[in-house]
C-alpha positions, 0 to 999 in steps of 0.5 A: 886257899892256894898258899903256895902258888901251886895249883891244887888238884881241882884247879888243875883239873880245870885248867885241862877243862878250859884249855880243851876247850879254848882249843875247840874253840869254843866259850863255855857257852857254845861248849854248854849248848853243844853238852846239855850241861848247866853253864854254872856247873861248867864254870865250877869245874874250871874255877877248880870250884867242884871237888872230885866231879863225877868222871860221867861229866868229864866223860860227857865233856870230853866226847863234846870235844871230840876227843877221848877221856884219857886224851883230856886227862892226859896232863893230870896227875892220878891223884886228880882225875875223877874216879867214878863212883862206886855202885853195887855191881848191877845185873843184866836182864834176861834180854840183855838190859843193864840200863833202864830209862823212865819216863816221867809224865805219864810214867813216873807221875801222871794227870798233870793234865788236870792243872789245865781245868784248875787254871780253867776254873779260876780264869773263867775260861774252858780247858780247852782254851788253856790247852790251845794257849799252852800247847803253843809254848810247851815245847819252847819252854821243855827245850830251854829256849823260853824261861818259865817265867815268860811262859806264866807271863805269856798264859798271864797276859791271854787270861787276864790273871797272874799265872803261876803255871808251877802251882798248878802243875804241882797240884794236879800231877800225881806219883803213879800208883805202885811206881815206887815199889818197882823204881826201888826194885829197878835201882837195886838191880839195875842202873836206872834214870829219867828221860824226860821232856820238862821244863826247868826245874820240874823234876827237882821240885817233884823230888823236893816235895816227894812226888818223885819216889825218893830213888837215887838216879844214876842219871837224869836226862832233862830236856830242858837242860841239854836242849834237845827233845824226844823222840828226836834221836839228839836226845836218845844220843845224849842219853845213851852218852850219859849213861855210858852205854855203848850197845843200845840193846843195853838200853831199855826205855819205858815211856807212855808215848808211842813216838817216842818208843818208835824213836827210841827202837830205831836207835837200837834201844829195847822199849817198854809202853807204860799205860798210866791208866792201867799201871798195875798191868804195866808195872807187872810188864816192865818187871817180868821184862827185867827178869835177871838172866840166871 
């Protein structure tokens, strides 16, 4: 509690926050849409709510702004800026990767497909009648713009049976076989995180239940979250910004889906196919890729 009257070192750093961004011109909701970060977190941070948040956040918000860290900062007291955080100093492959990006479905996790003949099977109905209802959403609901209980609604209302599109998908999907193994090797010598097309609260829901390897990711690019999709460059932008990557050829993104590869090699990244029906192969190519330089 502030006996005192004076502001505590949280509080200032939120009132820079919001004075930045009032001066944008902008209400915490634009200033979320425009940043991918959750309005409640926003809020927090300017209530003073948020002890020490991570100096990426503040970073992200700041190039949102359009100005620099050091500009955003520059009326808060040492004490009060957000250090980052100490990390194991990381190697650099021999191609010149510090960052990797994995994909989740098809890479991390696969055959969450198989929840369409699930649902098929207790609606009565074919997959491909699923899949046709499904596909006209997916992309709605990964971009945030439709909740994920208007989707359950939504498939509810075409079957003629209550939906719980979650349970399904939880029950289908699958960890990719050896995956952990190369994540934990990944994350002991590079910074690692997920870019994913998802919807909301997918990727937390697989790392409460264990589906997700229990890995400590620097960063997790949701789409859902910063409202942007791959393979449009919006969100190889977002994530590169994230990971605090300026040289895309630091960057090296391993995905299952060519159009995304495609997308992620006209930014400047470094690419990797992971095919989920052989992943044996494909672990063995993404570790003799990250082969540290000597």
């Amino acid at each position: 509690m502030d006996l005192g009257g004076a502001l505590t070192e949280e509080k200032q750093l939120g009132r820079v926050v919001q004075t930045a961004r009032k001066r944008a011109g902008l209400t915490q909701q634009a200033l979320c849409q425009k940043s991918g970060l959750s309005y409640s977190t926003l809020a927090k941070i300017e209530r003073g709510a948020i002890r020490a948040p991570s100096v990426f956040t503040i970073r992200h918000i700041a190039a949102t702004l359009g100005v620099s860290l050091d500009d955003l900062l520059q009326n808060v007291s040492a004490g009060t800026k957000p250090a980052a955080p100490a990390r194991q100093v990381k190697k650099v492959s021999r191609n010149g990767v510090r960052f990797v990006y994995f994909d989740m479905n098809g890479c991390l996790v696969r055959f969450f497909d198989h929840a369409f003949t699930l649902l098929a099977e207790d609606a009565g109905v074919t997959p491909d009648v699923v899949e046709s209802i499904f596909w006209q959403y997916n992309e709605e609901v990964n971009r945030g713009e439709l909740s994920i209980d208007r989707l359950n609604t939504l498939l509810a209302d075409r079957l003629g049976m209550m939906v719980d599109w979650y349970r399904y998908y939880l029950q289908a999907v699958e960890a990719t076989p050896g995956i952990t193994e190369l994540l934990t090797w990944a994350a002991d010598n590079y910074r690692v995180g997920i870019l994913t097309n998802t919807m909301p609260g997918l990727v937390e829901a697989m790392q409460a239940n264990g589906t997700l390897p229990a890995v400590s990711f620097e960063t997790i690019v949701d789409s859902s979250k910063v409202h942007a999709l791959k393979p449009e460059p919006q969100m190889y932008e977002i994530a590169a910004e994230m990971a605090g990557i300026t040289d895309p050829r630091e960057i090296l993104l391993v995905d299952d889906d060519t159009p995304n590869l495609a997308a992620a090699a006209r930014m400047g990244w470094q690419t990797i196919s992971f095919d989920p029906y052989k992943p044996e192969e494909s672990i063995v190519h993404v570790s003799t890729a990250l082969q540290p330089a000597d």
